[in-house]
Phi, psi and omega in degrees: 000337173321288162317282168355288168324311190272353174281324192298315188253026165280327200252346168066057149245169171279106171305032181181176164239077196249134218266061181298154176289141095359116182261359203261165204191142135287184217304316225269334190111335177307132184273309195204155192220143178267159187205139165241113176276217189024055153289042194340265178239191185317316193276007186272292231295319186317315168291339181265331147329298214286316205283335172252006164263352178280350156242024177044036197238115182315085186266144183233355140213149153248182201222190166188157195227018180262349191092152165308313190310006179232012178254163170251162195331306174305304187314290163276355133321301199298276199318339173298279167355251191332325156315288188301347201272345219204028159038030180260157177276157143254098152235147190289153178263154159266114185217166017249152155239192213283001162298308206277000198252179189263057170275152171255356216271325158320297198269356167314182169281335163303333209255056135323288205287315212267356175298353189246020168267143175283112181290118161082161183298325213285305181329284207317272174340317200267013180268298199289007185278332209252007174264297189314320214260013155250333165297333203267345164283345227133320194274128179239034171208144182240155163235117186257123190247022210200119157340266208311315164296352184260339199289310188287314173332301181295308179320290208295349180268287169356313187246021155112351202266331187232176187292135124016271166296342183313139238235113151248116176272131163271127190297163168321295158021282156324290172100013140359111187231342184257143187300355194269356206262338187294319192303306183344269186329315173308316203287356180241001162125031165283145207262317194193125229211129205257120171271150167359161168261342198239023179271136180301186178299304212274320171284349162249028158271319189282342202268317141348286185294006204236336192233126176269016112020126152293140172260130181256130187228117181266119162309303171218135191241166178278147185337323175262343144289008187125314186106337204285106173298149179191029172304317140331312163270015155320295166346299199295281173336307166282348193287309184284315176239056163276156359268152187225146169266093171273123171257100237236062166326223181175114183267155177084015202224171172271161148282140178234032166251145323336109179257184178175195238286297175316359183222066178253319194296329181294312201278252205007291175277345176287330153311321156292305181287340158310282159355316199271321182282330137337304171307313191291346167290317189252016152264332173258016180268333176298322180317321195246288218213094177269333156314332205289129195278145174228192174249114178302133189260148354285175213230114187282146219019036146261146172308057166292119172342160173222106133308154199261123169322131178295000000 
C-alpha cells in the first residue's frame, strides 16, 4: 500500500485516517457554528428561533428539506424576512429529484443512490428553476444533492443568473464520502459540504485535510440517516472538522417530508426539541473542550437572507 499512500500525498490528499487537530476556522476565527435542520416553514423557524433563545443556544443556520418548491411566494418572503431579522442562514432544499419523480428504480432495492439525483434534462431544469424563484425571494443558500445541478448552479452564479452571494450547501444526500471525492464537490462550487452521518472521527479528519469546505456534521441524525446519537464525540468532531457546522437532527422522529400545513404542529415540536438537543450537545461540548469557539451573530460568510424591501 505504500506506493499508494505515497501517490495520495503527491496529490496533496492525506494517506490515512488520522484523527488530526484542525487548524482551519471560519472567516470570524471560529471552530463551530450550530444548524437546525428541518425548518419546514414559517411556524417551524419562529419555534425554533423562539425556543433557542429560551435556551440560550446560539443557532446560526436552518436548513428544510421539504423544498423552496412546497412553500408559497408568501412563505418565502416571510421566511426570508424573519432570518434576516435575527442575521441567521436559511437554506432551502432544491428539489424535486428522482425520490419525488415517477421513476420506479427508487424503489427498488438497488436504487437508494439514485434518489437524490436529478433525471433527464426537464429534472435538471425544473431544481435550478426552484434555486432561481428562492433566490429571487431573498434566500441566498441552497441545498444540493446532484453532481450536475451544483455544476450549472455555479456557472449560472458566475455569469450573473443567481446573486453573487448565493450559498450552495450540499445535502447528506450526496453522499460523498472520501476527500478526494468531497474536493470534487469543492471544485465544482460547493459552499459547504454535509457528510455521511456515520464517518469516524478519523475520516473527517482525512476529508478535513483535503477541503477548506465547512463541514456539516450531524451530532444526531434521523432514522432513515442512520439514527446515530454522537453527543459524546461532539469535543472530537469540532477538535478534527473544524470549522464545522453541528448539527441536530432528531432520532426517534416521523419523516415529514414533504411537509405543510397539515403537519405543522409535529414539525413544531419536532423543531422545538431538536433545539433542546441541542443544548444538551453544546453542554458536554463545553464539559470536554470549554475552548472551543463558536460565532457571535451576525456572523461573517453566513447566507443570511436579503429579502427585497416592500
Amino acid at each position: 500500500m505504500l506506493p499508494t499512500r505515497a501517490f495520495l500525498r503527491s496529490q496533496e490528499f492525506p494517506d490515512g485516517d488520522a484523527p488530526a487537530t484542525s487548524t482551519k476556522r471560519f472567516p470570524d476565527g471560529a471552530q463551530y457554528r450550530v444548524e437546525i435542520p428541518s425548518t419546514e416553514g414559517p411556524e417551524v423557524l419562529d419555534a425554533v428561533l423562539a425556543e433557542s433563545a429560551a435556551r440560550s443556544v446560539g443557532v446560526h443556520r436552518v436548513s428544510q428539506g421539504s423544498g423552496g418548491m412546497l412553500l408559497t411566494d408568501d412563505e418565502l418572503r416571510t421566511m426570508a424576512t424573519t432570518a434576516a431579522k435575527q442575521s441567521v442562514e436559511l437554506s432551502l432544499f432544491a428539489r424535486p429529484v428522482a425520490a419525488w419523480d415517477t421513476g420506479a428504480m427508487v424503489t427498488a432495492s438497488g436504487g437508494g443512490p439514485i434518489a437524490a439525483q436529478a433525471r433527464g434534462t426537464e429534472q435538471l431544469v425544473h431544481v435550478l428553476e426552484d434555486v432561481r424563484r428562492s433566490a429571487e425571494a431573498g434566500i441566498r443558500s441552497v441545498l444540493i444533492t446532484d453532481l450536475g445541478v451544483l455544476s450549472v448552479a455555479a456557472r449560472m452564479r458566475a455569469a450573473g443568473e443567481l446573486p453573487p452571494d448565493m450559498q450552495f450547501k450540499i445535502s447528506v444526500q450526496m453522499g460523498l464520502a472520501n476527500p478526494v471525492s468531497v474536493r470534487i464537490a469543492e471544485d465544482l462550487g460547493a459552499d459547504t459540504y454535509n457528510v455521511p452521518t456515520d464517518l469516524t472521527v478519523g475520516q473527517l479528519a482525512a476529508i478535513r485535510a483535503a477541503t477548506d469546505l465547512p463541514l456539516d456534521v450531524y451530532i444526531e441524525s434521523p432514522d432513515d440517516l442512520g439514527g446515530f446519537v454522537r453527543h459524546y464525540e461532539i469535543a472530537e468532531i469540532v477538535r478534527v472538522a473544524a470549522p464545522v457546522y453541528v448539527k441536530f437532527g432528531l432520532r426517534n422522529a416521523p419523516n415529514i417530508y414533504p411537509s405543510g400545513t397539515h403537519l405543522t404542529p409535529t414539525a413544531v415540536a419536532l423543531g422545538r426539541e431538536r433545539v433542546r438537543r441541542a443544548r444538551i450537545g453544546l453542554d458536554l461540548l463545553q464539559r470536554y473542550f470549554p475552548d472551543a469557539k463558536d460565532s457571535t451573530l451576525p456572523a461573517a460568510g453566513l447566507a443570511v437572507p436579503q429579502p427585497k424591501s416592500s
